[in-house]
C-alpha positions in Angstrom: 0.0 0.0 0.0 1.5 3.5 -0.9 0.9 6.3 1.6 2.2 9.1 -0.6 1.6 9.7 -4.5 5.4 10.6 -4.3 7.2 7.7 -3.8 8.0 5.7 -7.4 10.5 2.2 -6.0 13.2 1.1 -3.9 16.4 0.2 -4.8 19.2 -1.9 -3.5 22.1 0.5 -3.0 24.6 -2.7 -3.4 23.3 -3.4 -6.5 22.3 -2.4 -9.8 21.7 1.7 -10.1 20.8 1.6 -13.2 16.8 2.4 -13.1 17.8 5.1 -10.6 20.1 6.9 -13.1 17.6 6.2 -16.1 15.2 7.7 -13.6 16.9 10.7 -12.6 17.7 11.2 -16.9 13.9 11.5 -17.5 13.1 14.0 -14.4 15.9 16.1 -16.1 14.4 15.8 -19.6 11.4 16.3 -18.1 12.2 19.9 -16.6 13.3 21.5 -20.0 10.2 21.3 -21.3 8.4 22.8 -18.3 8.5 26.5 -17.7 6.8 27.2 -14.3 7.3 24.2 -12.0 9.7 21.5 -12.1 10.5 17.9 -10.4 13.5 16.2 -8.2 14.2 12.8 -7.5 15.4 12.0 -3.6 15.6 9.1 -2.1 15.6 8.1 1.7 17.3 5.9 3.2 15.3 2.5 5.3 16.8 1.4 8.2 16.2 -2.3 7.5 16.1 -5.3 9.8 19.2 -5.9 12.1 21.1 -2.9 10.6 23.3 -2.4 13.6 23.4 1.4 13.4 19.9 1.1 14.1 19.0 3.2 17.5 15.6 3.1 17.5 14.9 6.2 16.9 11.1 6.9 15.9 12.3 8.4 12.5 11.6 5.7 9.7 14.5 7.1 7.6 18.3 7.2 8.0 21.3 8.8 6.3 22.1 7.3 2.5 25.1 5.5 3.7 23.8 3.7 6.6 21.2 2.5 4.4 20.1 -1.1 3.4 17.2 0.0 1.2 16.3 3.5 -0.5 13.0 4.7 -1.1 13.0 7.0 -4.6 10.5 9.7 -4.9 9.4 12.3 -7.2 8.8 15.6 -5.7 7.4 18.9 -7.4 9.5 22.0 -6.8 
């Protein structure tokens, strides 16, 4: 179930980046042809099961490099 219109997949930083890049190529594309408003990818980091720099903080997401999973989103500017 998604909870926000944003949020387009999650990628495994460890592996393939490829749809990430392709993605980001198309926001940029994207942008040229719009003249008032334009988009950005960011992505989030998941803490993931038994990540041990885990401290159970109550905020979902962590920094990109402590990451097991990232979230990708497209936001409006």
């Amino acid at each position: 179930m998604k909870r926000t219109k944003c949020y387009v997949m999650t990628v495994d930083p460890t592996g393939d980046l490829s749809a990430l890049k392709a993605l980001r190529q198309s926001v940029s594309k994207l942008n040229k042809h719009i003249v008032n408003r334009g988009y950005y990818v960011k992505c989030q980091g998941r803490w993931g099961k038994n990540n041990p720099n885990y401290n159970q903080a109550a905020i979902p997401f962590c920094p990109l490099k402590e990451a097991v999973r990232w979230d990708v989103y497209i936001y409006q500017k």
